[in-house]
LOPA-529196 format. One line per field, with one value per residue (C-alpha): x, y, z; residue number from 1; residue in one letter. Coordinates in nm, 3 decimals. Layout:
LOPA-529196
x: (X, ...);
y: (Y, ...);
z: (Z, ...);
i: (NUM, ...);
aa: (A, ...);
end
This chain:
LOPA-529196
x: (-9.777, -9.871, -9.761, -9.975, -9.736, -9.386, -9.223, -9.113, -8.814, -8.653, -8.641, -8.457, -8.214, -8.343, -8.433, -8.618, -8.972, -8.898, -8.578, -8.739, -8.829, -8.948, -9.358, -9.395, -9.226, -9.349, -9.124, -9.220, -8.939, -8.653, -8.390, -8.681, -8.882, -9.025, -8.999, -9.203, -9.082, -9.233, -8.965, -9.030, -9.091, -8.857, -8.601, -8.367, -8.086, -8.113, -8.275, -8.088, -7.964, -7.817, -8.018, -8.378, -8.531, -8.665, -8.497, -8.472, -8.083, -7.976, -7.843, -8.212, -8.294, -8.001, -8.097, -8.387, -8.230, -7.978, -8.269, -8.398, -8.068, -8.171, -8.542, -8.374, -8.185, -8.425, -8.756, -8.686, -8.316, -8.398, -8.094, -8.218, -8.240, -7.995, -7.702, -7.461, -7.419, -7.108, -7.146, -6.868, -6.944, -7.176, -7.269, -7.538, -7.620, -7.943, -8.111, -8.366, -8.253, -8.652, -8.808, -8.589, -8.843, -9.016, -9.334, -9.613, -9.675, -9.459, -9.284, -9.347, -9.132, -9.125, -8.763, -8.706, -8.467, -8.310, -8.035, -7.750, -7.465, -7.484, -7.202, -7.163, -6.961, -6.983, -7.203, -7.506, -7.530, -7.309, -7.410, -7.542, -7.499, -7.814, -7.945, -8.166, -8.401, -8.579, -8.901, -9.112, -9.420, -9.356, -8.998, -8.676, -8.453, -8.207, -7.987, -7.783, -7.614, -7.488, -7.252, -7.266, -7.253, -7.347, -7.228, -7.365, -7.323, -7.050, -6.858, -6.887, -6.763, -6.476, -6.384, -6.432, -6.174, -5.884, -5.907, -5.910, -5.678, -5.407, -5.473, -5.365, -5.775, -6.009, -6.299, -6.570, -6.493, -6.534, -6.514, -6.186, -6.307, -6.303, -6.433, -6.686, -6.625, -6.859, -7.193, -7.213, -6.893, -7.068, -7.430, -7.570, -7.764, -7.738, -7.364, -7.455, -7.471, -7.127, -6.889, -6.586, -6.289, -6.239, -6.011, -5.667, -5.533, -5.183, -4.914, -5.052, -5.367, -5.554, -5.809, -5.807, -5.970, -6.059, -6.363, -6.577, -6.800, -7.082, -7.242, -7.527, -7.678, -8.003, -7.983, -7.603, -7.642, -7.969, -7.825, -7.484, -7.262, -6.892, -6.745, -6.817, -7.072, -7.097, -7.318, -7.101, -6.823, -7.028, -7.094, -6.766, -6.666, -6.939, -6.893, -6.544, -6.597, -6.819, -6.506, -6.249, -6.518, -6.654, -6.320, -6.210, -6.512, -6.645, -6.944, -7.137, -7.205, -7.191, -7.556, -7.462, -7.605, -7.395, -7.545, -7.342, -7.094, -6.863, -6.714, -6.594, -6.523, -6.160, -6.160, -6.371, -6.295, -6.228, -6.417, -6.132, -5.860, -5.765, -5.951, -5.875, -6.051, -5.855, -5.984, -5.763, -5.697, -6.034, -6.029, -6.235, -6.573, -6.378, -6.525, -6.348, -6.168, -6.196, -6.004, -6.063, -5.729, -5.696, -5.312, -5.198, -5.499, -5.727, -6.077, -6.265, -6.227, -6.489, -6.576, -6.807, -6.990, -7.132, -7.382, -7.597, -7.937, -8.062, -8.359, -8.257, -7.993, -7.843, -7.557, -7.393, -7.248, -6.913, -6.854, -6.821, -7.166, -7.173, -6.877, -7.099, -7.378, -7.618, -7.812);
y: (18.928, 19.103, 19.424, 19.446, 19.258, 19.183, 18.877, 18.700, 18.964, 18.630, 18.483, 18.764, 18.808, 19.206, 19.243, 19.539, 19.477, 19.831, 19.739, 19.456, 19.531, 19.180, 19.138, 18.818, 18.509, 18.256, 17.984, 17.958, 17.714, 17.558, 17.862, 18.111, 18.264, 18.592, 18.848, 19.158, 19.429, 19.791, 20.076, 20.306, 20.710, 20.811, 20.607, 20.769, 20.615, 20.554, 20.872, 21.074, 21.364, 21.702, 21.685, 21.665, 21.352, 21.280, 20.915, 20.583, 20.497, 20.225, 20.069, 20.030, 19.854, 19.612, 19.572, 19.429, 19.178, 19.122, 19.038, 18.810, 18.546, 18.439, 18.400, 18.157, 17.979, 17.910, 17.860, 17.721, 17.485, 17.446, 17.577, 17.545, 17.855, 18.012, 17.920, 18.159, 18.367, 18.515, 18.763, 18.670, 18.909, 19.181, 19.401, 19.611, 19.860, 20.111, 20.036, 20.325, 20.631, 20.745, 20.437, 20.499, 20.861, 20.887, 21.016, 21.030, 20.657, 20.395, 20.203, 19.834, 19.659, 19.321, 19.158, 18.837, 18.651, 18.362, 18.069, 18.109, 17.884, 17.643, 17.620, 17.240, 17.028, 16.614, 16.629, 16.946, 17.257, 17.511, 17.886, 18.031, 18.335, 18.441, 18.713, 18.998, 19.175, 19.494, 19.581, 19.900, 19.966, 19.834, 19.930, 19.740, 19.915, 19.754, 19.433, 19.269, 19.021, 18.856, 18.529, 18.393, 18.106, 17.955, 17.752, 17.575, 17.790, 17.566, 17.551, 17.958, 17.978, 17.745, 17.947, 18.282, 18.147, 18.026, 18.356, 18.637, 18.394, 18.421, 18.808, 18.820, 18.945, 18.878, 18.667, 18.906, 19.254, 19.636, 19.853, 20.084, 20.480, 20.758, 21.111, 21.080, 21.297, 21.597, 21.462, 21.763, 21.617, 21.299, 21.477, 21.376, 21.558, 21.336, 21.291, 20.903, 20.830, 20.915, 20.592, 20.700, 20.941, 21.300, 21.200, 21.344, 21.286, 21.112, 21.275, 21.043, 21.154, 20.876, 20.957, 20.785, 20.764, 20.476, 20.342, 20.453, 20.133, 20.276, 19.931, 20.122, 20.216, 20.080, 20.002, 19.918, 19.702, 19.623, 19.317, 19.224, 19.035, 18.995, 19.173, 19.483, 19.398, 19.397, 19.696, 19.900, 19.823, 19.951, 20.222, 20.306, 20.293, 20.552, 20.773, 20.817, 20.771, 21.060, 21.278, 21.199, 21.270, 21.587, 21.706, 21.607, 21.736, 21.409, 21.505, 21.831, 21.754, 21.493, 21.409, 21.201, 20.823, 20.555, 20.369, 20.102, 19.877, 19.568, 19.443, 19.115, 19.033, 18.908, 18.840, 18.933, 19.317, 19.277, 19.615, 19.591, 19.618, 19.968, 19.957, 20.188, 20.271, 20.394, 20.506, 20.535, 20.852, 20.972, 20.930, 21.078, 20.843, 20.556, 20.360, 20.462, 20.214, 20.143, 19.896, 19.834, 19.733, 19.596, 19.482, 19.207, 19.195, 19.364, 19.252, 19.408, 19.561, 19.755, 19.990, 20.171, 20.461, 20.776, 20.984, 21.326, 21.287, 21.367, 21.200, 21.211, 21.111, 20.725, 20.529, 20.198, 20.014, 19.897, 19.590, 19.308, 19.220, 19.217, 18.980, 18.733, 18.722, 18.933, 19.094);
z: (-3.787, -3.505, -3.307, -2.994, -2.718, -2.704, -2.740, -2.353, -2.262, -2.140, -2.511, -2.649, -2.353, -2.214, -1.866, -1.967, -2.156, -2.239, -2.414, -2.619, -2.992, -3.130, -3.137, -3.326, -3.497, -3.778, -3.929, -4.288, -4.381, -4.236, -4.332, -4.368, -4.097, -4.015, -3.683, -3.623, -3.467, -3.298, -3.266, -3.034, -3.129, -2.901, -2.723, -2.458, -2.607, -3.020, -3.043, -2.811, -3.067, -3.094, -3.436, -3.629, -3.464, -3.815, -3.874, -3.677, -3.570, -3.793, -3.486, -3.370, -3.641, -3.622, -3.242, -3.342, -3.558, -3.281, -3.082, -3.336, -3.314, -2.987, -3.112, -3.368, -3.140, -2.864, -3.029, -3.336, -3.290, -2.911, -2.760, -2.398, -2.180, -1.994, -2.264, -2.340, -2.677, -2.861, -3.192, -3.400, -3.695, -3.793, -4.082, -4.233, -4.505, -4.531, -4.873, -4.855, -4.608, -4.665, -4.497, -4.148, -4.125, -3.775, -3.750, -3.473, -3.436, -3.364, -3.665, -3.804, -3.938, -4.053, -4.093, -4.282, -4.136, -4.304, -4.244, -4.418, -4.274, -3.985, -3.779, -3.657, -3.414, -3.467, -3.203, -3.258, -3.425, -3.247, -3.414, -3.702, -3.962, -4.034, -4.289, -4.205, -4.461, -4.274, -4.454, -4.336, -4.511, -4.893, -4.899, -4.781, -4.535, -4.433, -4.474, -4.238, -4.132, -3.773, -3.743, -3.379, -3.163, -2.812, -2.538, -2.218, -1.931, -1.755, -2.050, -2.069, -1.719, -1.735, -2.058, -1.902, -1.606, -1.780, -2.030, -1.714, -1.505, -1.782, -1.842, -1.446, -1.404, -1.107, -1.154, -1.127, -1.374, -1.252, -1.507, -1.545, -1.455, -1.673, -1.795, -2.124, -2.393, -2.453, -2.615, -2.871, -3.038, -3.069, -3.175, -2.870, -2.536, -2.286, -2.079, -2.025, -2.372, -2.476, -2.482, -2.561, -2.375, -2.554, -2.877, -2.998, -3.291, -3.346, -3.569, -3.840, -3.839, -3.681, -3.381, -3.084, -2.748, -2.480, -2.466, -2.160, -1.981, -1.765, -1.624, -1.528, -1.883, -1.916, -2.282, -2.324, -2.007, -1.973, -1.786, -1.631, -1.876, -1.783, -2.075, -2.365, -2.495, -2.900, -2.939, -2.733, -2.921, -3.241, -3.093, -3.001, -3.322, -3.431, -3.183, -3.257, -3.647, -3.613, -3.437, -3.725, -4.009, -3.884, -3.812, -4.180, -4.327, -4.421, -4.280, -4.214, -3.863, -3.529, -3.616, -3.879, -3.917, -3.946, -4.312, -4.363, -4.110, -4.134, -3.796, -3.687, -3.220, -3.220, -2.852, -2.537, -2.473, -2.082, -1.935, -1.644, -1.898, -2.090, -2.389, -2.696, -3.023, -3.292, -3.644, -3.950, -4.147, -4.302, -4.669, -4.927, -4.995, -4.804, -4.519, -4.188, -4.099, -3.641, -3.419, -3.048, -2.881, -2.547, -2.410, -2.603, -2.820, -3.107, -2.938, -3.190, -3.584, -3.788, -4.132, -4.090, -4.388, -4.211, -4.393, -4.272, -4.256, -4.553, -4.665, -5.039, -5.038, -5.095, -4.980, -5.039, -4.756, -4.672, -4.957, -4.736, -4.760, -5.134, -5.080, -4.950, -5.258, -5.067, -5.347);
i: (1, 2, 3, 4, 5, 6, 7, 8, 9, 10, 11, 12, 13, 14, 15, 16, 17, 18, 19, 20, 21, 22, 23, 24, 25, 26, 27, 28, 29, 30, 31, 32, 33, 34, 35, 36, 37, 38, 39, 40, 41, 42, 43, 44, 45, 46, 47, 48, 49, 50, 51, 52, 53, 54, 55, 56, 57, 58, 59, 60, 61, 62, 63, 64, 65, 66, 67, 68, 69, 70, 71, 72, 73, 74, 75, 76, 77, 78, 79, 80, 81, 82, 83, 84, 85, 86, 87, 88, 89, 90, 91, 92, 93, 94, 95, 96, 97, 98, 99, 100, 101, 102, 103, 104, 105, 106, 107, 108, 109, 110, 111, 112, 113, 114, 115, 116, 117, 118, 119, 120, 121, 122, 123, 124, 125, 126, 127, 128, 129, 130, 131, 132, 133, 134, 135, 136, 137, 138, 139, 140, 141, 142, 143, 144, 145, 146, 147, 148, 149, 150, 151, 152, 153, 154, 155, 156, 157, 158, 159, 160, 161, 162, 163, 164, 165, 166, 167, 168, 169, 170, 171, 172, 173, 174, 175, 176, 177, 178, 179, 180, 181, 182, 183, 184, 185, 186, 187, 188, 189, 190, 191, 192, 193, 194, 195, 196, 197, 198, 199, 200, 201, 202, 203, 204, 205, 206, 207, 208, 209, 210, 211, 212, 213, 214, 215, 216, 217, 218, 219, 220, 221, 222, 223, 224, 225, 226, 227, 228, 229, 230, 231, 232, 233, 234, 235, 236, 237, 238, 239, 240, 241, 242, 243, 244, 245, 246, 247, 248, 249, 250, 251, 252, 253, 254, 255, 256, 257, 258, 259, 260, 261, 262, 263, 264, 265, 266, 267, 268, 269, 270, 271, 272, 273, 274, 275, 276, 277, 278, 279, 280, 281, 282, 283, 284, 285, 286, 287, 288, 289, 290, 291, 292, 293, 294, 295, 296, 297, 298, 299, 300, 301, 302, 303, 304, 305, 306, 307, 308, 309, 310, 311, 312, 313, 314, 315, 316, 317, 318, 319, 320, 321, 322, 323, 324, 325, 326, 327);
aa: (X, X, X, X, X, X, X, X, X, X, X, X, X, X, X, X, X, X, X, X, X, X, X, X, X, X, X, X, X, X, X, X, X, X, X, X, X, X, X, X, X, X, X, X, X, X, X, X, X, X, X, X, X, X, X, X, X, X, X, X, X, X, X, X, X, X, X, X, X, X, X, X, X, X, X, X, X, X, X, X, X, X, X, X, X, X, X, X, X, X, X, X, X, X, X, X, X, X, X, X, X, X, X, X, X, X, X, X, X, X, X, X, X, X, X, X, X, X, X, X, X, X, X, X, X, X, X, X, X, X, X, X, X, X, X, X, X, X, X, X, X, X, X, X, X, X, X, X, X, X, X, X, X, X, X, X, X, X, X, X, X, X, X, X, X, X, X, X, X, X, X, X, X, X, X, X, X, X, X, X, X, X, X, X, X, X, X, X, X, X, X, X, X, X, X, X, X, X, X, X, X, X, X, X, X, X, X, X, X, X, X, X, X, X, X, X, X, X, X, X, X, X, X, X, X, X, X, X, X, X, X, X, X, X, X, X, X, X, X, X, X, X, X, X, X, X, X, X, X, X, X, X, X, X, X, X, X, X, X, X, X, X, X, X, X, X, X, X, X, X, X, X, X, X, X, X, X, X, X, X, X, X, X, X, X, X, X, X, X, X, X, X, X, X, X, X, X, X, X, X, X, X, X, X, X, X, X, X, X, X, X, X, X, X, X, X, X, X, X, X, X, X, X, X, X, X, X);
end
């Protein structure tokens, strides 16, 4: 495998050869192929903390394998160009806190990606869920996994139509307005990474705040799409996860790292429609439990574990993925 280019920025849908992780891809079987990837030292946005820059983002890492479903798609099932994607599912767990250190090179990782489920009409293969196995140096780091699907681009638009025509929506979206919430709550330095409004917290105990959409951000929206996109609905959830655990001393700080998550996209989260996030009660060694509402709708429902970075310590992951015989 190697590390010194990037993969085409068009195969893995980034406008940005900045924003593209993926350096290489080998099919060694049918189900079974692998993808390099480089993460970056320092990237404005996954490492863009109030805290010790000592440990990749999780979410990094599961970029990268987010990256790597339209790699599968394109170059190995020939979905032409220029078709349209939809995450259906995701979910991940850190296996080995240690192997997410930084230090003063870039990091290699090699992920092997595998097949598990084809999703079929009569006519074709219509999506996949596809297993992700993160390995940096000798030691695993992460699993994941991310169920999705795709559609020719008419068949997107006509969809897209009839969906904001009966929400009473224009054609083309502009994002609602609204104040971010101040980055130290969410262990963050930079105002234009927060996501999320400043919470409250209702009389039963649950936090809540709406979800902020800044079409500008370079990483979040490296590229126009007409809804939320998935990752900003993740990290919705984490920013606000982070707000109910501090504040019920489920964690020592904001800084903490999200180490496992379970979320499944209901609906498309219209960015011109009031969107808010909502976490459950925090309970002792539970997964926080997140929903994204929109009117008439939950677009968008998560668990996610939160852990402070401590490079001792261990964590299991929200038991979903166990559910599905991932070992």
């Amino acid at each position: 495998m190697q590390f010194s280019r990037t993969l085409p920025k068009e195969l893995v849908h980034r406008a940005a050869v900045a924003e593209v992780f993926l350096t290489d891809a080998e099919r060694h079987s049918e189900d079974e192929l692998l993808l390099a990837a480089q993460l970056p030292r320092r990237h404005a946005f996954y490492h863009d903390t109030l805290g010790p820059r000592t440990h990749h983002d999780p979410l990094l890492l599961l970029e990268a394998c987010r990256q790597g479903i339209f790699v599968v798609a394109h170059r190995y099932l020939d979905v032409p160009t220029g078709w349209k994607f939809l995450l259906r599912a995701v979910e991940f767990k850190v296996l080995d806190h240690a192997a997410l250190t930084c230090d003063d090179r870039p990091t290699e990782a090699v992920i092997t990606t595998r097949i598990e489920h084809r999703f079929r009409s009569r006519a074709t293969v219509t999506g996949l869920r596809l297993r992700f196995a993160v390995t940096i140096g000798t030691e695993e780091a992460l699993l994941a996994r991310i169920t999705y699907c795709w559609m020719p681009h008419g068949d997107w638009t006509r969809l897209r139509a009839g969906q904001r025509g009966a929400l009473g929506l224009s054609p083309v979206p502009v994002a609602l307005p609204g104040a971010g919430v101040d980055p130290a709550l969410v262990g963050r330095r930079d105002p234009a990474n927060t996501v999320i409004s400043p919470p409250r917290t209702t009389g039963d105990g649950a936090r809540t705040a709406r979800l902020i959409v800044d079409t500008a951000h370079p990483t979040l929206y490296d590229h126009w799409v007409d809804h939320v996109p998935g990752m900003l609905e993740l990290e919705a959830f984490r920013q606000l996860a982070l707000t109910a655990a501090v504040s019920a001393g489920a964690v020592r700080t904001p800084t903490a790292l999200p180490v496992g998550l379970a979320a499944r996209f209901r609906c498309f989260a219209e960015m011109d429609l009031p969107l808010r996030c909502r976490t459950a009660p925090v309970l002792p060694g539970a997964d926080i439990e997140c929903t994204l509402h929109q009117p008439g709708a939950v677009a968008a429902e998560a668990r996610i574990r939160l852990a402070d970075p401590d490079p001792d310590a261990t964590a299991a992951a929200p038991g979903t993925f166990a559910a599905h015989g991932a070992a």
